[in-house]
Backbone as CSV, one residue per row, in Angstrom:
resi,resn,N_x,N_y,N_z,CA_x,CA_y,CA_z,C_x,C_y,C_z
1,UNK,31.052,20.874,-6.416,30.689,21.671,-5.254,31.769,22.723,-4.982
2,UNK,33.123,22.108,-5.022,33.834,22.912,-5.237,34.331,24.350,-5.763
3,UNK,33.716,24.247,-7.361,33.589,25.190,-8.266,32.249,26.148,-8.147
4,UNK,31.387,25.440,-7.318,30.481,26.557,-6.872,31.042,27.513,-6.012
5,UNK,31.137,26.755,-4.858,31.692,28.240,-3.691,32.881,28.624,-4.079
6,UNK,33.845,28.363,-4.870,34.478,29.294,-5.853,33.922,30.581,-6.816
7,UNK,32.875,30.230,-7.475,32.181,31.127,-8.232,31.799,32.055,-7.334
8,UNK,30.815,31.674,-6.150,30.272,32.624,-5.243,31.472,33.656,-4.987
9,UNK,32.378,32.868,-4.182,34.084,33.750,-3.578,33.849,34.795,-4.550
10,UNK,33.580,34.249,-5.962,34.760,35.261,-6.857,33.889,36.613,-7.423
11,UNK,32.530,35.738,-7.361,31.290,36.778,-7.473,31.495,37.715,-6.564
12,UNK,31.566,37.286,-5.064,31.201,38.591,-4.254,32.671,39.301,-3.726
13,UNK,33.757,39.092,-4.450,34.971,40.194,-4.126,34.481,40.759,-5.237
14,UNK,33.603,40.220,-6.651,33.634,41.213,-8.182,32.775,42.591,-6.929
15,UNK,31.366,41.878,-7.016,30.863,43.329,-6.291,31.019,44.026,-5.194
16,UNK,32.198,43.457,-4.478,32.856,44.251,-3.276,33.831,45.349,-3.792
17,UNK,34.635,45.186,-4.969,35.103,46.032,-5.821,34.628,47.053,-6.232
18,UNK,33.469,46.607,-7.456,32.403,47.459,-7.674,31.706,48.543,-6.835
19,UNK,31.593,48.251,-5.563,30.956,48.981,-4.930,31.954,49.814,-4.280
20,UNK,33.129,49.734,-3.853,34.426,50.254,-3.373,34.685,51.583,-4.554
21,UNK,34.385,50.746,-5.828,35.210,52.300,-6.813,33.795,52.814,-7.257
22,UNK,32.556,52.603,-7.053,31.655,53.605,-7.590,31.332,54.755,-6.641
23,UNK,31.394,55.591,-7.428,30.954,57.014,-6.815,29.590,57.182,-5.721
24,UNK,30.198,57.737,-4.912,29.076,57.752,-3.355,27.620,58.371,-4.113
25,UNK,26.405,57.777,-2.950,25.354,58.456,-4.055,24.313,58.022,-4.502
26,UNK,23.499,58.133,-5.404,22.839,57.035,-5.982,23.210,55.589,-6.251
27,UNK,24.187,56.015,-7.837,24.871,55.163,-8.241,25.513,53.707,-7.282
28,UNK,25.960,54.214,-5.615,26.851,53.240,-5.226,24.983,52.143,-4.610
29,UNK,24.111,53.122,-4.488,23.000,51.891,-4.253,22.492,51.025,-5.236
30,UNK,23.128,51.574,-6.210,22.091,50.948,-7.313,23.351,49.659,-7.701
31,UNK,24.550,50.079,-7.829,25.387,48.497,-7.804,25.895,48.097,-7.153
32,UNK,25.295,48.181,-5.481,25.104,47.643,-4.284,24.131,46.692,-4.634
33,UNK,22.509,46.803,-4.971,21.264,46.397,-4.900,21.827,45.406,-6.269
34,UNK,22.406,46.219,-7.546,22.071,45.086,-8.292,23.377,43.901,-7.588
35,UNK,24.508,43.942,-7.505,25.622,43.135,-7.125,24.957,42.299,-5.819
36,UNK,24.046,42.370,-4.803,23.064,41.725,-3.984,22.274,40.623,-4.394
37,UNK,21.615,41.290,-5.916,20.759,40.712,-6.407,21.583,39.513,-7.251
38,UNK,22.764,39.516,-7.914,23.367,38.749,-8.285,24.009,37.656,-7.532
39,UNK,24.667,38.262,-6.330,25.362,36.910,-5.303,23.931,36.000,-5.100
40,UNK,22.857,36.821,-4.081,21.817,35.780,-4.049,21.240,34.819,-5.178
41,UNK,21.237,35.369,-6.598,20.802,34.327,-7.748,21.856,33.269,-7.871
42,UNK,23.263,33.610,-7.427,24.119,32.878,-7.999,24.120,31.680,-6.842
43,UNK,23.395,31.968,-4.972,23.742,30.982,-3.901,22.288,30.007,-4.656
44,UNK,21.142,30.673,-4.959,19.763,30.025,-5.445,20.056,29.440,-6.571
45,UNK,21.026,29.579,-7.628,20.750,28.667,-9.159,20.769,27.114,-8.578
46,UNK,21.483,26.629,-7.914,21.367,25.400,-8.351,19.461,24.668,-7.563
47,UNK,19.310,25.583,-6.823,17.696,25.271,-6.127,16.568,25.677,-7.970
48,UNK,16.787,26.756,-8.187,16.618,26.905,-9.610,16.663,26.129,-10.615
49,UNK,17.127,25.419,-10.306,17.585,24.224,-11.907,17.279,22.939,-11.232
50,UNK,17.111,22.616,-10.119,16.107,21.556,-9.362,14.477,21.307,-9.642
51,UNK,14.345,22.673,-9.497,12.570,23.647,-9.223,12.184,23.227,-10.645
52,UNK,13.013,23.723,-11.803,12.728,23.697,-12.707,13.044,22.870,-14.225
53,UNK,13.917,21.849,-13.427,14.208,20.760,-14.468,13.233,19.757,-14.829
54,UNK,12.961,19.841,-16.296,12.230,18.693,-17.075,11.864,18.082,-16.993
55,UNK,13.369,17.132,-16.915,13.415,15.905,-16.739,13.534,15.353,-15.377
56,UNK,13.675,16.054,-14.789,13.893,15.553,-12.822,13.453,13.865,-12.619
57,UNK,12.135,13.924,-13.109,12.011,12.423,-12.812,11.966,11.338,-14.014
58,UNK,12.832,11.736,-14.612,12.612,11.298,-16.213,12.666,9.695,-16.027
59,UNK,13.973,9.572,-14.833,14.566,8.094,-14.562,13.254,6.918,-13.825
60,UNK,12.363,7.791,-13.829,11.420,6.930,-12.406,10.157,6.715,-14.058
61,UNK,10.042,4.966,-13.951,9.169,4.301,-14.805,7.897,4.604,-14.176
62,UNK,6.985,5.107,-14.527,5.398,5.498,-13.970,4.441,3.867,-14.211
63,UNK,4.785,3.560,-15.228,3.950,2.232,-15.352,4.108,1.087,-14.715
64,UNK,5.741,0.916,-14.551,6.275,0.005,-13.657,5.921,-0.016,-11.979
65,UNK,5.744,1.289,-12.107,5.520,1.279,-10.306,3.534,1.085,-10.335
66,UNK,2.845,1.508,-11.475,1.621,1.347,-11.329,1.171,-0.037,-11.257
67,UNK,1.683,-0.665,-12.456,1.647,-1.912,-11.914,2.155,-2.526,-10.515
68,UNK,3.069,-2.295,-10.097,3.782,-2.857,-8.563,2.278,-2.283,-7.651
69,UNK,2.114,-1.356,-7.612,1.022,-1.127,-6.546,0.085,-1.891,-6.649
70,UNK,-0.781,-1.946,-8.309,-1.889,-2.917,-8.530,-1.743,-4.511,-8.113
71,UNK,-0.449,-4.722,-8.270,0.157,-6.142,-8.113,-0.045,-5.968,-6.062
72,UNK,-0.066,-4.912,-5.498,0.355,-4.854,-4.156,-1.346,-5.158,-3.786
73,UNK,-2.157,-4.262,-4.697,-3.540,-4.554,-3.904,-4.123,-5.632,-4.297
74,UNK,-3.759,-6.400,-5.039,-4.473,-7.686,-5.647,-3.926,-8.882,-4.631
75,UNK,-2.391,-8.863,-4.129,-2.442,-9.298,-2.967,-2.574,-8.971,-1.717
76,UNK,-3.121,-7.799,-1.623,-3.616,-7.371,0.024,-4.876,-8.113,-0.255
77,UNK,-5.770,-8.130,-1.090,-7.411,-8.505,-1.078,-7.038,-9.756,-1.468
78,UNK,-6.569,-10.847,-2.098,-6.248,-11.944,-1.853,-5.647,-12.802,-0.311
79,UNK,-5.250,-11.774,0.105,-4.516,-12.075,1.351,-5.750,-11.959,2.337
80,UNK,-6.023,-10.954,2.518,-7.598,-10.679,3.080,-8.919,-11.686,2.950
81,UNK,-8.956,-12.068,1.896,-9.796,-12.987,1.272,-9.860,-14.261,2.361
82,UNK,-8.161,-14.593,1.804,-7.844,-15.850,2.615,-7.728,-15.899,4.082
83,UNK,-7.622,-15.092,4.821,-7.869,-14.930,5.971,-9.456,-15.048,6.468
84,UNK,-10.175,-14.137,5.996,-11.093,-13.959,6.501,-12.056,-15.643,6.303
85,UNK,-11.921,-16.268,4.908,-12.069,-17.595,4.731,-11.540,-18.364,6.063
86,UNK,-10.234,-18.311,6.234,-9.755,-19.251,7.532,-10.319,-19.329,8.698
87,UNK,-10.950,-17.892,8.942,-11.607,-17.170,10.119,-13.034,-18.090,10.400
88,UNK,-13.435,-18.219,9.040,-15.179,-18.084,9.421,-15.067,-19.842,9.128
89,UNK,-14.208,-20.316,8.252,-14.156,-21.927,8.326,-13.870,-22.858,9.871
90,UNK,-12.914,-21.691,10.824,-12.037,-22.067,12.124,-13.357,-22.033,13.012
91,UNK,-14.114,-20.910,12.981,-15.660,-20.455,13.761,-16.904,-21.694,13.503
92,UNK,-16.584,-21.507,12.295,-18.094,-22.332,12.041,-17.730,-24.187,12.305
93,UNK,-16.332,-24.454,12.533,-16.076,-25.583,12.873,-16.551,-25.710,14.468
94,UNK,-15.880,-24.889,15.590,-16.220,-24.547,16.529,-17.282,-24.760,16.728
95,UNK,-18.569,-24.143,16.473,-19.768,-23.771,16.593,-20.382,-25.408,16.373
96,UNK,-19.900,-25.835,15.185,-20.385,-27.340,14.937,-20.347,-28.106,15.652
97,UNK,-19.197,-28.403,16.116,-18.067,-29.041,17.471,-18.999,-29.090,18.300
98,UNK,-18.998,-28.151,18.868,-19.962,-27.491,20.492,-21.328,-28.435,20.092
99,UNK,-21.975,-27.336,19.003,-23.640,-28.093,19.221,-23.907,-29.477,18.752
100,UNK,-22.927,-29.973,18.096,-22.895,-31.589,17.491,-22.629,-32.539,18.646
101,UNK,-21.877,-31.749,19.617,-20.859,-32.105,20.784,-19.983,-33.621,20.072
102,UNK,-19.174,-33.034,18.867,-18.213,-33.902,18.517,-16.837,-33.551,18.513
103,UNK,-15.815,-34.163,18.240,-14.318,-33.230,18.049,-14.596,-32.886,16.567
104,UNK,-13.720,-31.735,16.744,-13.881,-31.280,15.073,-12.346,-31.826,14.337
105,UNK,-11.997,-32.896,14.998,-11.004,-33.366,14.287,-11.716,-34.673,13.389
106,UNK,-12.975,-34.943,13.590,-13.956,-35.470,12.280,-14.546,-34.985,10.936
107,UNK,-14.483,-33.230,11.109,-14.907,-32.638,9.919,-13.917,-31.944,9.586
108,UNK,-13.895,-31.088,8.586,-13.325,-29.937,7.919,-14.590,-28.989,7.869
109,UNK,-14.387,-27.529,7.435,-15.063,-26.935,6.955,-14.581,-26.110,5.777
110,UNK,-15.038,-26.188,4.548,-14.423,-25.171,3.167,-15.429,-24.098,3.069
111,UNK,-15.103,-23.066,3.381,-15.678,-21.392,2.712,-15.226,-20.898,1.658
112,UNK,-16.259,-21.021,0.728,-15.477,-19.728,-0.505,-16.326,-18.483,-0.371
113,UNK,-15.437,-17.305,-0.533,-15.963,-15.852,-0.614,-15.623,-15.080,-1.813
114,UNK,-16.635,-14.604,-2.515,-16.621,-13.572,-3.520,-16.703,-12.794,-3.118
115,UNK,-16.053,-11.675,-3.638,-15.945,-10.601,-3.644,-17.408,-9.637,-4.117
116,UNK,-17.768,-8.715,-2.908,-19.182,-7.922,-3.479,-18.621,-6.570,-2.945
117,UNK,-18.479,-5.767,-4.124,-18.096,-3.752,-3.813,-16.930,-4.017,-2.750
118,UNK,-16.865,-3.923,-1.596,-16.197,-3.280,-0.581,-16.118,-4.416,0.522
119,UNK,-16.587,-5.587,-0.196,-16.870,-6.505,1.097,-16.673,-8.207,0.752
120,UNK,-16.845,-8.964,1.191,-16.521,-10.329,0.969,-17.915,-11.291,1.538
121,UNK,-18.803,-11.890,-0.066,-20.244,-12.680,0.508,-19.713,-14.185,0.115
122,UNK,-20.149,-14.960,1.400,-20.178,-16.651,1.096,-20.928,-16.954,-0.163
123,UNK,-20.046,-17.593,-0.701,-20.784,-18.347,-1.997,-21.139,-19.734,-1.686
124,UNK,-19.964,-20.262,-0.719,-20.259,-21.747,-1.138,-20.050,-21.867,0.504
125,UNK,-20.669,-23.378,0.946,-20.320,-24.126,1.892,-20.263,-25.640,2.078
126,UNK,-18.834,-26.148,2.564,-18.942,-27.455,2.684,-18.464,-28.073,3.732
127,UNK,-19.002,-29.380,4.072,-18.462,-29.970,5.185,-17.613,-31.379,4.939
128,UNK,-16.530,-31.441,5.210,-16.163,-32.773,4.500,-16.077,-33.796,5.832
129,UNK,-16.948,-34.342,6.225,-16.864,-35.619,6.990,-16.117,-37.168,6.898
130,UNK,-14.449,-36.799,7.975,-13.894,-37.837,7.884,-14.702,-38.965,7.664
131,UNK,-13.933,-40.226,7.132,-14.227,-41.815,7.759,-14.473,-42.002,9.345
132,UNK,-13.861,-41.168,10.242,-14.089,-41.678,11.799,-15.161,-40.844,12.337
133,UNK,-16.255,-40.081,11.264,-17.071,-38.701,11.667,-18.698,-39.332,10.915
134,UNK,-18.420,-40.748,10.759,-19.443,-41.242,9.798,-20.825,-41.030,10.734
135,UNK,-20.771,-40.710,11.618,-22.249,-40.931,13.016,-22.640,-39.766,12.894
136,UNK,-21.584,-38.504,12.277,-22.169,-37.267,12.676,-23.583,-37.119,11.471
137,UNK,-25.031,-36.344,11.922,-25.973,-36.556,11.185,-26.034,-34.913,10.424
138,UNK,-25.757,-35.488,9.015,-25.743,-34.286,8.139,-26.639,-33.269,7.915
139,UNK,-28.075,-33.849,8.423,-28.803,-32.770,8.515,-28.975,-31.463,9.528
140,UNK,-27.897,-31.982,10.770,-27.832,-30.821,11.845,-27.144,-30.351,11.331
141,UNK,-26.096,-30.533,10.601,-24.758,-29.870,10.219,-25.178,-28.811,9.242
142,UNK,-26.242,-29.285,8.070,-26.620,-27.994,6.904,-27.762,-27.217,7.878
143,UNK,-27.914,-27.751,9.071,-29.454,-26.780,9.994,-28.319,-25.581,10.046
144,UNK,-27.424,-26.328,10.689,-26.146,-25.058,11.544,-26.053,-24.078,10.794
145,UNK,-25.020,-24.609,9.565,-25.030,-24.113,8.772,-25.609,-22.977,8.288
146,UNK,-27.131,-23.468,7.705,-27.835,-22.529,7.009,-28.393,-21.133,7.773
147,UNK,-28.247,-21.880,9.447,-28.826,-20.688,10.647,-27.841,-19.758,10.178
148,UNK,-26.510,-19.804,10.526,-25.664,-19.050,10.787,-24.838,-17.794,9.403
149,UNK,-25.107,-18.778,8.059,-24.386,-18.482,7.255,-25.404,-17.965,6.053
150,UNK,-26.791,-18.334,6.164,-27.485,-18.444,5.291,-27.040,-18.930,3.736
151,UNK,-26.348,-19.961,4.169,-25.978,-20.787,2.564,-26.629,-22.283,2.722
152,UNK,-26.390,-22.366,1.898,-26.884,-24.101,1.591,-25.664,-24.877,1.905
153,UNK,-25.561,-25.921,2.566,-24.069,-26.435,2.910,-24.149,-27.854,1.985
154,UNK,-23.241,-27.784,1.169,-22.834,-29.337,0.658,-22.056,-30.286,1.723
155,UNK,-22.626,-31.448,1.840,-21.754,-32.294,2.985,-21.185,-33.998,1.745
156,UNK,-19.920,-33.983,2.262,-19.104,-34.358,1.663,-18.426,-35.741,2.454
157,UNK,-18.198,-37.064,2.113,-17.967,-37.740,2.434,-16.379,-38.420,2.266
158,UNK,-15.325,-38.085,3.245,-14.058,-38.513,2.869,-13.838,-39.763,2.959
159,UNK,-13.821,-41.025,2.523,-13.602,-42.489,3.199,-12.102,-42.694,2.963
160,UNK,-11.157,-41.505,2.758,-10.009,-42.357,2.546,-9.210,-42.244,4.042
C-alpha cells in the first residue's frame, strides 16, 4: 500500500513538472489532459486488476458449496417433513381423545408423509393401542380416522 501512494506522489510531481516546462498553448493542454489521464489510471489500476482478474474466485470450490446447499435443502424438507408428521400425529391424537372421550396417554398415533411436487400426502396411518387402552373400540378409531385423513388406519396392539 505503501508503494502505491508512493507511485501516485511520484507520478503526479512527474506531470506537475511536465506541465511547468511545456510551452504555454496548445501543447501545455495536451500534457495537462494526457498527465490527468495518467494519475487517474494509475489511482484506478488496482480497481482494474480486481474488475478484471481471472482468477478472482479461483479459491472458492463451486461443487463443494453445491453440494452444501443440496445437503441444506434435503434437510430443510426432512426437517419439514418431520414436523409437519408431529403436527398432524399431536392433532389427530387430540381429536381421538375428545371423541373417544379417553386420555390419549392409551394410544399413540404414527403418520408417514410422502412427498407429492410441492407438498406432503399421508401414506400411512396407525394407531398403536397401549395394554391399559385395551376398551378403546378400534372401529371408531379407523371411522375418525378415515373422516378426517382419508386413509385407511392400521390399529396396532402394544401388550408390552
Amino acid at each position: 500500500m505503501k508503494e502505491y501512494i508512493y507511485c501516485i506522489m511520484a507520478l503526479t510531481l512527474f506531470v506537475g513538472i511536465c506541465r511547468i516546462l511545456s510551452p504555454e498553448g496548445r501543447v501545455k493542454k495536451y500534457v495537462s489532459f494526457v498527465g490527468s489521464l495518467c494519475v487517474v489510471s494509475a489511482i484506478l489500476m488496482p480497481l482494474g486488476s480486481i474488475a478484471f482478474a481471472e482468477d478472482i474466485f479461483s479459491d472458492i470450490e463451486y461443487e463443494e458449496d453445491i453440494q452444501s446447499v443440496e445437503a441444506l435443502w434435503e434437510y430443510y424438507d426432512t426437517t419439514q417433513k418431520n414436523v409437519c408428521e408431529k403436527d398432524t400425529e399431536d392433532r389427530l391424537e387430540g381429536i381421538i381423545s375428545s371423541e373417544l372421550e379417553v386420555s390419549s396417554d392409551l394410544f399413540d398415533v404414527d403418520i408417514t408423509l410422502q412427498d407429492a411436487e410441492d407438498s406432503f400426502v399421508i401414506s400411512d396411518a396407525r394407531v398403536i393401542i397401549r395394554k391399559d387402552g385395551i376398551g378403546i373400540d378400534p372401529h371408531a378409531v379407523k371411522r375418525i380416522v378415515f373422516s378426517l385423513l382419508s386413509v385407511e388406519c392400521e390399529i396396532i396392539y402394544d401388550m408390552k
